[in-house]
C-alpha positions as CSV (number, residue, x, y, z in Angstrom):
1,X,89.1,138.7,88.0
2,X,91.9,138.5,90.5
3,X,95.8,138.6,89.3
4,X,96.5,135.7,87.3
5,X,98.5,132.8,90.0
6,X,101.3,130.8,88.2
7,X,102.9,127.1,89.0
8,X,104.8,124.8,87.2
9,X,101.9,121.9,87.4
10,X,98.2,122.3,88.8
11,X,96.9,119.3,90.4
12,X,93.1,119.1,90.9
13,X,92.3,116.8,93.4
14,X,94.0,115.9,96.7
15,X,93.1,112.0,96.8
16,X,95.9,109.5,96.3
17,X,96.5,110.2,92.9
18,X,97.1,113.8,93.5
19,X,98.5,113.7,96.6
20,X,100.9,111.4,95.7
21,X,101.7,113.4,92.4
22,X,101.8,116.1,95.0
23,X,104.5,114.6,96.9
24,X,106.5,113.0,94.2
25,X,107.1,116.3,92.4
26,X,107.5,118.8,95.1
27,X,110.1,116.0,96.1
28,X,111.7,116.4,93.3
29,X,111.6,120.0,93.3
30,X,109.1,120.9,90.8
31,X,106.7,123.7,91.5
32,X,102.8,122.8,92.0
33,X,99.8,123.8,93.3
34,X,96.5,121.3,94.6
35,X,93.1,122.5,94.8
36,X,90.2,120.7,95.9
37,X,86.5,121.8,95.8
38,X,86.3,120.7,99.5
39,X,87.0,121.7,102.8
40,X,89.1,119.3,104.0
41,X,90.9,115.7,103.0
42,X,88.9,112.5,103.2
43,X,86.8,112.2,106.4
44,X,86.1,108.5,105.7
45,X,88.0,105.5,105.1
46,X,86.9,104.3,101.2
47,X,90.3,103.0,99.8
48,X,92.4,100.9,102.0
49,X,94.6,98.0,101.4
50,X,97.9,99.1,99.9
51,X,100.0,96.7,98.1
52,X,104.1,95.9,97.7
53,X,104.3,98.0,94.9
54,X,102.5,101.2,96.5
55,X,104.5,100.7,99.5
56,X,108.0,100.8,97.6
57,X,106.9,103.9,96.1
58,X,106.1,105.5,99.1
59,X,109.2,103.8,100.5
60,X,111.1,105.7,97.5
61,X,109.5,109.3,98.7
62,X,110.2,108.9,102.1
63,X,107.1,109.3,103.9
64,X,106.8,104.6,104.0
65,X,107.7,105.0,107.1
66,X,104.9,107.3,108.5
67,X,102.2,105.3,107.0
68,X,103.5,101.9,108.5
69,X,103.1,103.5,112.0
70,X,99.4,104.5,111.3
71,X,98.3,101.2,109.4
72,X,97.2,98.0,110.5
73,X,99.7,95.9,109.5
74,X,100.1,92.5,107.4
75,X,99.7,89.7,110.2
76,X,96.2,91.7,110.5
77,X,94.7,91.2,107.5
78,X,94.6,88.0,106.2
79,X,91.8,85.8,107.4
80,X,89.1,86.9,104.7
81,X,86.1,85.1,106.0
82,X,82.8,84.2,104.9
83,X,79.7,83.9,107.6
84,X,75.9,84.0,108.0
85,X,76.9,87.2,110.5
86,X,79.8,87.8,112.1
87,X,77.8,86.3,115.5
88,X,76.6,83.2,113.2
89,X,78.1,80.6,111.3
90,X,81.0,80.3,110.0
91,X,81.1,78.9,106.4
92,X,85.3,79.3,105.3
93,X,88.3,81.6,105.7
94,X,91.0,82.5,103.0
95,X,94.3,83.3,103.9
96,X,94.8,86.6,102.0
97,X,97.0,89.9,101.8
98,X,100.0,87.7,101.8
99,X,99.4,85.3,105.0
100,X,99.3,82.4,103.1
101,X,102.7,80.7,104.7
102,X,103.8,80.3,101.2
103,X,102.6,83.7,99.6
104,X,104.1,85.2,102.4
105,X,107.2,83.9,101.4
106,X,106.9,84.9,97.7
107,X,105.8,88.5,99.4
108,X,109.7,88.5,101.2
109,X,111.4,87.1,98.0
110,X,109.9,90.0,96.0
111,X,110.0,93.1,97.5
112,X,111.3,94.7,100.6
113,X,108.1,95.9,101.4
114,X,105.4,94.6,103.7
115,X,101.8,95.3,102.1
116,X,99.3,97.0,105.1
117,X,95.5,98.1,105.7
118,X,96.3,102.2,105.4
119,X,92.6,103.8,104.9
120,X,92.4,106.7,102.6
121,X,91.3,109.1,105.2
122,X,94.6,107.8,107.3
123,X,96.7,107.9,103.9
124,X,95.8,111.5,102.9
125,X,97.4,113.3,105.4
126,X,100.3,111.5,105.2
127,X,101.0,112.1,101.6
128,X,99.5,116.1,101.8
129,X,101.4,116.6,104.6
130,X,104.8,115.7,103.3
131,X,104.1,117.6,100.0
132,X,103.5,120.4,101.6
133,X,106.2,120.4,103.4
134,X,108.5,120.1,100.6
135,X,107.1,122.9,98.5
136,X,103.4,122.0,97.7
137,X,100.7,125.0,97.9
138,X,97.6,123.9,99.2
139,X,94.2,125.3,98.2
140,X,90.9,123.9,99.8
141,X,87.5,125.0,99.1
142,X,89.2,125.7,95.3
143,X,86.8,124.5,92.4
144,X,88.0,123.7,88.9
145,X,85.6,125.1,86.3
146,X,87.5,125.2,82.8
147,X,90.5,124.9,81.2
148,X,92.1,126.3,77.9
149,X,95.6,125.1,76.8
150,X,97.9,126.9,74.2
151,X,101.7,126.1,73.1
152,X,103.0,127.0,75.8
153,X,100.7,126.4,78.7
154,X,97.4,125.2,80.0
155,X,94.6,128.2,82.1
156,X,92.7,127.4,84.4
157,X,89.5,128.9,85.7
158,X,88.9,128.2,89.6
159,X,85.9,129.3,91.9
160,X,87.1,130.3,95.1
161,X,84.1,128.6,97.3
162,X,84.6,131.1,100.0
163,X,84.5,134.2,98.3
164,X,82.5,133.3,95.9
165,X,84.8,134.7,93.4
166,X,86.9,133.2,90.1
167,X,90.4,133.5,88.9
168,X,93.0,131.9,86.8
169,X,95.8,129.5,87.4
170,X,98.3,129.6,84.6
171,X,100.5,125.7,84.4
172,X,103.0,124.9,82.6
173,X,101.1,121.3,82.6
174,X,97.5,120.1,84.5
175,X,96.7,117.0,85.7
176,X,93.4,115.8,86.6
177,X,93.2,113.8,89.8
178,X,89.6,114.9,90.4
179,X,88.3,111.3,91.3
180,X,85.6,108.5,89.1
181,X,83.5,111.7,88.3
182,X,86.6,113.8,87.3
183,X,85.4,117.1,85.2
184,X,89.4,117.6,83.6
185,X,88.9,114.4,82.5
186,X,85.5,115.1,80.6
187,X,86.6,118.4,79.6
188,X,90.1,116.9,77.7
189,X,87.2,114.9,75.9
190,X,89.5,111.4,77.5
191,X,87.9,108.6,75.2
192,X,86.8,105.9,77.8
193,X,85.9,102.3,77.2
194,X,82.8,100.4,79.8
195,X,80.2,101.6,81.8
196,X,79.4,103.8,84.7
197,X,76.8,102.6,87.2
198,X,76.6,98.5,86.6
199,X,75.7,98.5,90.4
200,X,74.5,100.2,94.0
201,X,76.5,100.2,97.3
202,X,76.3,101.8,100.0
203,X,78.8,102.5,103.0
204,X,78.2,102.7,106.6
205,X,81.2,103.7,108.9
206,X,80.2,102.8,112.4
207,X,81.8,102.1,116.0
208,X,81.7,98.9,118.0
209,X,83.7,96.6,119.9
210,X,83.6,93.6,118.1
211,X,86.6,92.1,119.3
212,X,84.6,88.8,120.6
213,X,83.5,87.9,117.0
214,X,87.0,88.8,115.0
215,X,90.2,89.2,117.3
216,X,90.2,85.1,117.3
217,X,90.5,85.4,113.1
218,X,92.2,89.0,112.4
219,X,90.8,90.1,109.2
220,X,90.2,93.3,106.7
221,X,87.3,91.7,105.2
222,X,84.8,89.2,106.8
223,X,81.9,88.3,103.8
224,X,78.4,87.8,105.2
225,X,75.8,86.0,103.2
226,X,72.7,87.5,103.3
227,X,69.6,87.6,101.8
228,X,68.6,91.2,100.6
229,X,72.7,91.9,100.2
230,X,73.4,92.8,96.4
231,X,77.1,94.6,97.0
232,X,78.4,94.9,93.5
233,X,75.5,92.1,92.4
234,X,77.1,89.4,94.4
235,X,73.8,88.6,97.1
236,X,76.8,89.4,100.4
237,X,77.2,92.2,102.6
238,X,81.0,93.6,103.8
239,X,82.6,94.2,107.5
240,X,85.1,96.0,107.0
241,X,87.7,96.4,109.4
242,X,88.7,99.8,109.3
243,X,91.0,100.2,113.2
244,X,90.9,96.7,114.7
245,X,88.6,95.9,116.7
246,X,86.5,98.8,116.9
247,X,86.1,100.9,113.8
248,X,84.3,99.1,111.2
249,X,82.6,100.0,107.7
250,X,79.7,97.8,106.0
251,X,79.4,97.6,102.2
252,X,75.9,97.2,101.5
253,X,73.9,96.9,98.1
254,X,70.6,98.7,96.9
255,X,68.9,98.3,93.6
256,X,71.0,100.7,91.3
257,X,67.5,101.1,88.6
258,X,65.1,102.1,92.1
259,X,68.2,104.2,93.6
260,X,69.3,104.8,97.2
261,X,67.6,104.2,100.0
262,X,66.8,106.7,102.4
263,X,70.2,106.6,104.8
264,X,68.7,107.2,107.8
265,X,70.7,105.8,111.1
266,X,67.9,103.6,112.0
267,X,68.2,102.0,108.6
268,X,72.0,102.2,108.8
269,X,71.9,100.4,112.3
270,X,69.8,97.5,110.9
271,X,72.0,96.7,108.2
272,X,74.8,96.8,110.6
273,X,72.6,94.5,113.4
274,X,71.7,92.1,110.4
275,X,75.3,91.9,109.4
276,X,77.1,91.5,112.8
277,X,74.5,89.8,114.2
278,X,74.0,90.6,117.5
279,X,71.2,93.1,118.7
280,X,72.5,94.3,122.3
281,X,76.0,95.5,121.3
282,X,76.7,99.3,121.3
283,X,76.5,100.6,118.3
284,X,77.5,104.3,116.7
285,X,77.2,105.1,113.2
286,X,79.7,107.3,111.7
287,X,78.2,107.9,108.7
288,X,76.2,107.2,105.6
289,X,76.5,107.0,101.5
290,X,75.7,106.1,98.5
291,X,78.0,104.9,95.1
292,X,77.7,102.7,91.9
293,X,79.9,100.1,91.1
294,X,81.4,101.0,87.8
295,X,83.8,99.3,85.0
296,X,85.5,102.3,82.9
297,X,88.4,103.0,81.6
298,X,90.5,105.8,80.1
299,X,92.0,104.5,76.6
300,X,94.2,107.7,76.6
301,X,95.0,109.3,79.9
302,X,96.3,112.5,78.2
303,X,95.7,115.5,76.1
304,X,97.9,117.9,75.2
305,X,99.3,119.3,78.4
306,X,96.6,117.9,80.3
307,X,97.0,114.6,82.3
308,X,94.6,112.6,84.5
309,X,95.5,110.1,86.4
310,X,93.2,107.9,89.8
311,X,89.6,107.2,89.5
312,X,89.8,110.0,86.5
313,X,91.0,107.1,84.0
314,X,90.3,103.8,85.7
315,X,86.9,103.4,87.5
316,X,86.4,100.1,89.4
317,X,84.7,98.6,92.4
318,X,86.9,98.3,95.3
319,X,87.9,94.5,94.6
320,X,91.4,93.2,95.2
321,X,92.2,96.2,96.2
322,X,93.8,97.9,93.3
323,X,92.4,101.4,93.4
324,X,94.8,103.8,95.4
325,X,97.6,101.5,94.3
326,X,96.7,102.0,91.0
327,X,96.1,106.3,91.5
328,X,99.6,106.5,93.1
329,X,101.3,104.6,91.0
330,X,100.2,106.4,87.9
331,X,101.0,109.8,89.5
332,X,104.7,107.9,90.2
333,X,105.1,107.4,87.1
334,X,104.1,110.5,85.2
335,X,105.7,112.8,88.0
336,X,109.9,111.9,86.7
337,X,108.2,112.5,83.1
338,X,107.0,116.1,84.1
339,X,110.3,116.6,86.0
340,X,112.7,116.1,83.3
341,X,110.5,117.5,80.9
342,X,110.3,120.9,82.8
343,X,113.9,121.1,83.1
344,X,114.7,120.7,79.6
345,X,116.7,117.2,80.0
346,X,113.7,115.2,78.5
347,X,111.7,116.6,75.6
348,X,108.1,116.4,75.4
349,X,107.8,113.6,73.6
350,X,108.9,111.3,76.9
351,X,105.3,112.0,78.4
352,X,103.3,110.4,75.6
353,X,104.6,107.6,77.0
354,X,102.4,107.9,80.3
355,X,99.2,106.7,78.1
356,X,101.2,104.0,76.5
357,X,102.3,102.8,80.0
358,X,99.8,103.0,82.3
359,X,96.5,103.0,79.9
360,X,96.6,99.0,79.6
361,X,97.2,98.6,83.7
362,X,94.4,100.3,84.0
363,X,92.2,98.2,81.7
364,X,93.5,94.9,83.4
365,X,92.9,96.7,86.7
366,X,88.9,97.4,86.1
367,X,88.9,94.3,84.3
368,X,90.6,92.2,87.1
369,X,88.3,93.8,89.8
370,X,85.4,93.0,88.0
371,X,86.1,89.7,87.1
372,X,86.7,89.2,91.1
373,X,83.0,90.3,91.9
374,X,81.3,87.4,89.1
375,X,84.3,84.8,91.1
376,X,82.3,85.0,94.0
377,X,79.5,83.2,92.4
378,X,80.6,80.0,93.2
379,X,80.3,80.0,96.8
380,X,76.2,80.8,96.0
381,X,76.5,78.0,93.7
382,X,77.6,75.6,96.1
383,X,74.4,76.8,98.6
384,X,71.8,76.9,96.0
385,X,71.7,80.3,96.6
386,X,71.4,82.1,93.3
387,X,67.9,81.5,93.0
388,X,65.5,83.8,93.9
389,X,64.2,81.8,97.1
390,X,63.3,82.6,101.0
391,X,65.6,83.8,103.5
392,X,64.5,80.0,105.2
393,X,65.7,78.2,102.5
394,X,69.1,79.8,102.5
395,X,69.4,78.8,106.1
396,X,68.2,75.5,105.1
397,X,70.5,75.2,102.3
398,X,73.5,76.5,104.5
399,X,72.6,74.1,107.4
400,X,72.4,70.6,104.8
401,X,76.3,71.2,104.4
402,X,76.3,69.1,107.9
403,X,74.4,66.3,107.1
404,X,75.9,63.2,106.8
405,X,74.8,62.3,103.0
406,X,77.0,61.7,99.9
407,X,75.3,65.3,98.4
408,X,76.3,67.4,101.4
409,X,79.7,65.9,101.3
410,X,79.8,67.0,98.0
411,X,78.4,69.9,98.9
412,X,81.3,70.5,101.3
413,X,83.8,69.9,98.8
414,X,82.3,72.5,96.3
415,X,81.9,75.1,99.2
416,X,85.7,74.8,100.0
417,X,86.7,74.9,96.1
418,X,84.4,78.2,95.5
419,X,85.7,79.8,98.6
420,X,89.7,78.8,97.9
421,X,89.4,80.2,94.2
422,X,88.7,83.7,96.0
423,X,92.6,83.6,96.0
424,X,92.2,85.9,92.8
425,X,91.2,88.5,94.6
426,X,92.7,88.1,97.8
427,X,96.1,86.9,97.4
428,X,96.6,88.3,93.4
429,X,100.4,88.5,94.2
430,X,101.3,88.9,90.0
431,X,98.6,91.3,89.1
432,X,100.1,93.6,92.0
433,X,104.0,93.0,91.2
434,X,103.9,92.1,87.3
435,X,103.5,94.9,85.8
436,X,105.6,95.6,82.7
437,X,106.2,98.8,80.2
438,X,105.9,99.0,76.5
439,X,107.0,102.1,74.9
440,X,109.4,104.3,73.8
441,X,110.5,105.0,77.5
442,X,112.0,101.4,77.1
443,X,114.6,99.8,75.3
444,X,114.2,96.2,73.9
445,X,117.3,94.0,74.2
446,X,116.5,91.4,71.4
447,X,115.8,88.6,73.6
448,X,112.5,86.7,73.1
449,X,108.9,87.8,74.4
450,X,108.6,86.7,78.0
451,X,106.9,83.6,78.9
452,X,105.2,83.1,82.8
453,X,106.3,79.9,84.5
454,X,102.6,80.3,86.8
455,X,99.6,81.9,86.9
456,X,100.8,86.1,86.2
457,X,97.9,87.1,87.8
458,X,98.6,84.8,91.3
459,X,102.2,84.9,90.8
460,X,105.3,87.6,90.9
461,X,107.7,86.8,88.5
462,X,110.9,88.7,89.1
463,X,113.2,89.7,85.5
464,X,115.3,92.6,84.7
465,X,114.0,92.8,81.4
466,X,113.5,95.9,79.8
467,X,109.9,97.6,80.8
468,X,109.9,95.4,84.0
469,X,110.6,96.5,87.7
470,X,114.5,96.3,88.7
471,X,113.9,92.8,90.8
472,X,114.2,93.1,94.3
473,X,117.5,91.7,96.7
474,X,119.2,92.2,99.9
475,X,122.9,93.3,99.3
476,X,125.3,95.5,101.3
477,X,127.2,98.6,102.0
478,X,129.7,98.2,104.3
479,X,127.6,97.3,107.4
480,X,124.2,98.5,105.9
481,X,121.9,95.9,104.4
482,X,119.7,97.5,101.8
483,X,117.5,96.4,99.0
484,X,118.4,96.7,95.5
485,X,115.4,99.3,94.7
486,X,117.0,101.1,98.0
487,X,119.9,102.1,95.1
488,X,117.5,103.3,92.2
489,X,114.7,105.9,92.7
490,X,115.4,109.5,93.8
491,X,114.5,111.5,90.9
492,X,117.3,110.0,88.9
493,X,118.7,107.1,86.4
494,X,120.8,104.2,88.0
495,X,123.6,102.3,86.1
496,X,124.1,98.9,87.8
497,X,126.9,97.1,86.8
498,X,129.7,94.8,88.7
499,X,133.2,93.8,88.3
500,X,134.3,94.2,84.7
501,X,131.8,97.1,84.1
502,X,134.3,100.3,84.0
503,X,132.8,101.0,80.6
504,X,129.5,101.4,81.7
505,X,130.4,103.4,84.2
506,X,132.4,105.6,82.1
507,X,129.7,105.6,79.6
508,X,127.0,106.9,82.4
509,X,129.3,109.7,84.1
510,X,129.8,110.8,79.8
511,X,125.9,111.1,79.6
512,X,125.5,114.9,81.1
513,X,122.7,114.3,82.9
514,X,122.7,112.6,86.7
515,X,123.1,109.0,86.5
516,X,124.0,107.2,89.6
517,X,126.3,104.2,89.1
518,X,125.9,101.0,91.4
519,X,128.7,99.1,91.3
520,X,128.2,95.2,92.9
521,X,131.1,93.0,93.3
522,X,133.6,91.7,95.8
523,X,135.5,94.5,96.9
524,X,132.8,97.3,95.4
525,X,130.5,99.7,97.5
526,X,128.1,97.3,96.9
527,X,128.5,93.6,97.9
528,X,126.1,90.3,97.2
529,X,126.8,88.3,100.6
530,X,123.8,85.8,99.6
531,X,124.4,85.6,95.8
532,X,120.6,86.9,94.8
533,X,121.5,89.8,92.6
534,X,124.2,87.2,90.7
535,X,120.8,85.5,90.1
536,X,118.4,87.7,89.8
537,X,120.1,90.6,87.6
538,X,120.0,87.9,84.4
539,X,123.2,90.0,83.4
540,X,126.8,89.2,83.8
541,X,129.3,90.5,86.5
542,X,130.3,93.5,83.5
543,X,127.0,93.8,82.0
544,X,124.6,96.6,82.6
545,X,120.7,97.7,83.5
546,X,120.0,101.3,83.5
547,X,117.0,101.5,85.8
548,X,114.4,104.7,85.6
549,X,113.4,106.9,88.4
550,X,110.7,104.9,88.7
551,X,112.6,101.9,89.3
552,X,111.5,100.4,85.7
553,X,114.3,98.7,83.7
554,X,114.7,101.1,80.6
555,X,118.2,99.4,79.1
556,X,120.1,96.1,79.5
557,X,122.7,94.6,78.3
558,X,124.1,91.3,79.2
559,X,127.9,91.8,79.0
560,X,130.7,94.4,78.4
561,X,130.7,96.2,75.5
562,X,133.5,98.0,73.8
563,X,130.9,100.8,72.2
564,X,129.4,101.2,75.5
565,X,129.3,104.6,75.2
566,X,127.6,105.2,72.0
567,X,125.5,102.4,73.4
568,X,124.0,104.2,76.1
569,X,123.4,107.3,74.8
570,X,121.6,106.1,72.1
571,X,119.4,104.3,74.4
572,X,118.7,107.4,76.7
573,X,118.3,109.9,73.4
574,X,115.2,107.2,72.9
575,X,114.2,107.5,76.7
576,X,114.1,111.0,76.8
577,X,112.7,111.4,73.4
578,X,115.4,113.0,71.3
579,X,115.7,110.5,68.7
């Protein structure tokens, strides 16, 4: 066996999850490795939209930027409509991703981020790229086999696909980005909750102009009832837009209990003729394959030294579009764990809190994108199409909508209800924004339990409570305008405080360990011209929130404080997990 190789972390997998973890710690100067069993990064599009809160972490790591001049941006996205073909009739549209005049406005009020359509195989390069360009070490055609951990370190056995040959990677800590049938994961013996294979789809990447049937309603997704279509057990086939207006991907179902169908290109084409609806347009297909719909979930992410994070721990169809979001935010957050743990400032005991975090978002995720494929029910409901019946009387039952009776009137109306209540999955502004910590990685203040004003699935809320994400406004410094999350981030804690604060600030340059201080106020480095953060911060002027690397609120307090001090480092000896 060849010399043992050594690293601070291994990451298996070089998907979003561990290209992201990638990024964020080699950005923060931690040593790692990636391998991946294959040859190259994603040659397909698979995961796509990517949400506020993915974007202001990449936004944090630099590389936003890069990935907004490759995507197809918001005003793109956001007429989700449903058809008998993309050619044939149209049955309703749902303004989505944010284009709803008023979501769109609770999209600016929330972030400074603009959500885009970035597919994975676009995504990839962007994220491997600027990881390896901070320090990353790349290994393709590298298979995980085995791992054994000890006290001080986890082994790891890799093939070496090439060669043919094995040899050992020794990590400080492993983490198990190696995708929905992840081997680290099974191998930590991760206890998981739900069910693999509830469903069949498959995915056809082809080429076409198409512009005649979509430019007019710029989409992501256009739905196409179909008989014969069983994507995720809803009876409707997907166009996906993957480059506008000529790259394109169909989600297709198949009989999960029978299997795949043979994935020829003839068969291919005719699903992709059916769908679009026109038989003379040029058509080239991509490619071919096969999945399962799944809903399962990690109830620990962790074991040992060993981490997993992605499709590893939360396994979901592609609904709402949670699933990269999801894989780079949990490599976010465990990344500033590993970080501080590795360079002695944060003991151990700060990275149990990764399970305690980020298990239960990944339960609501696979929950949330479940729930979204039985919410398209309706819409068959209000066609008489759930029952087994002829592809004639579909058309049948589409084409009474127009007649001029009292049913298909009512018929209408239930058509336009089932169709608007797709919103959950299409415009779920809260599930992508309201996500909020519980452990000992956060400090309660004592004030009561948060209550939701709307719908926390539809709806952001924004709070500076402990656990939740520092809210979002536009202040300035000197003639820059910048966010408020432009001040935290970086690999570091952030004090924010304003006139009247000096004791917090004190307190945080006391701490011995890098704390930024934020200081907002007439006359400060930092100024409110609009009066948001006054607002929004929920403290006063000489109050304090000590905001994570992660941008998480980990410690408030509302006003001064004469023990400041003592205040503070009590709260970070909890954070960091020496208490």
């Amino acid at each position: 066996m060849s010399p043992v190789v050594e690293t601070d972390v291994l990451i298996v997998g070089s998907g979003p999850a561990g290209a992201s973890a990638a990024l964020a710690l080699s950005t923060y100067g931690v040593p790692n490795i990636v391998v991946t069993r294959y040859a190259s990064l994603a040659d397909t599009p698979r995961a796509h939209i990517t949400n506020q809160r993915t974007m202001e972490v990449l936004r944090d790591l630099g590389v936003e930027q890069d990935v907004i001049a490759q995507a197809t941006p918001q005003h793109l996205m956001g007429n989700t409509t449903f058809c008998t073909s993309l050619a044939g009739e149209e049955l309703g549209r749902v303004r989505s991703w944010g284009n709803d005049p008023l979501v769109q406005a609770a999209h600016e009020l929330a972030s400074p981020t603009r959500m885009c359509d970035m597919p994975q195989h676009l995504m990839e390069p962007v994220l491997v790229d600027a990881a390896v360009a901070r320090g990353t070490s790349l290994r393709f055609e590298t298979e995980y086999r085995s791992h054994t951990q000890d006290a001080d370190g986890v082994t790891v056995t890799v093939r070496d696909r090439l060669r043919g040959d094995s040899y050992e990677i020794r990590a400080k800590y492993l983490i198990g980005a190696d995708g929905g049938r992840s081997k680290v994961a099974e191998d930590a013996g991760l206890p998981m909750g739900g069910q693999m294979g509830v469903a069949g789809s498959i995915n056809i990447v082809f080429e076409a102009d198409l512009a005649k049937y979509t430019a007019h309603r710029p989409s992501t997704l256009y739905w196409v009832l179909a008989p014969g279509a069983t994507v995720g057990g809803i009876g409707a086939g997907l166009v996906r837009c993957v480059r506008p207006w000529d790259e394109w991907m169909i989600v297709w179902g198949y009989d999960v209990t029978a299997g795949a169908p043979d994935l020829t290109t003839e068969y291919a084409e005719s699903v992709v003729r059916q769908l679009v609806g026109d038989d003379e347009i040029p058509v080239t297909i991509k490619s071919s394959s096969a999945w399962t719909v799944n809903e399962m979930y990690a109830e620990t992410y962790s074991d040992g030294r060993v981490f997993c994070a992605g499709d590893a721990t939360h396994r979901h169809p592609p609904s709402n579009g949670l699933g990269s979001n999801t894989s780079i935010q949990d490599s976010y957050n465990l990344a500033w764990k590993l970080k501080l743990v590795l360079d002695g400032t944060a003991a151990p005991k700060l990275l149990d809190t990764y399970t305690a975090e980020r298990a239960p978002i990944g339960k609501q995720v696979v929950t949330r994108a479940n729930q979204s494929i039985g919410e398209t029910a309706p819409i068959f409901e209000a066609l008489d199409g759930l029952s087994p019946q002829t592809p004639e009387q579909l058309w049948a039952n589409i084409a009474a909508r127009k007649d001029t009776t009292e049913a298909a009137e009512k018929q209408r109306a239930r058509l336009r209800e089932a169709i608007a209540f797709k919103m959950y999955e299409f415009n779920a502004h809260g599930v992508d924004l309201n996500q909020r910590y519980a452990s000992d990685a956060v400090v309660p203040d004592g004030t009561p339990a948060e209550t939701f004003a709307r719908d926390p699935e539809l709806h952001h809320q924004a709070t500076s409570r402990p656990g939740a994400r520092i809210p979002h406004a536009w202040i300035t410094s000197g003639t820059r305008t910048l966010s408020t999350l432009d001040t935290v981030g970086k690999g570091r804690f952030t004090l924010l405080t304003g006139i009247g604060g000096e004791g917090w600030a004190r307190a945080a340059a006391a701490q011995g360990i890098e704390i930024a201080t934020v200081v907002v106020g007439p006359g400060q480095e930092y100024e409110d011209p609009y009066g948001d953060w006054a607002r929004l911060s929920e403290i006063s002027d000489a109050g304090a929130l000590l905001v994570r690397p992660d941008g998480f609120v980990a410690f408030r307090h509302a006003t001064a404080a004469p023990d400041a001090e003592k205040l503070l480092t009590d709260a970070l000896r909890q954070i960091l997990g020496h208490a």
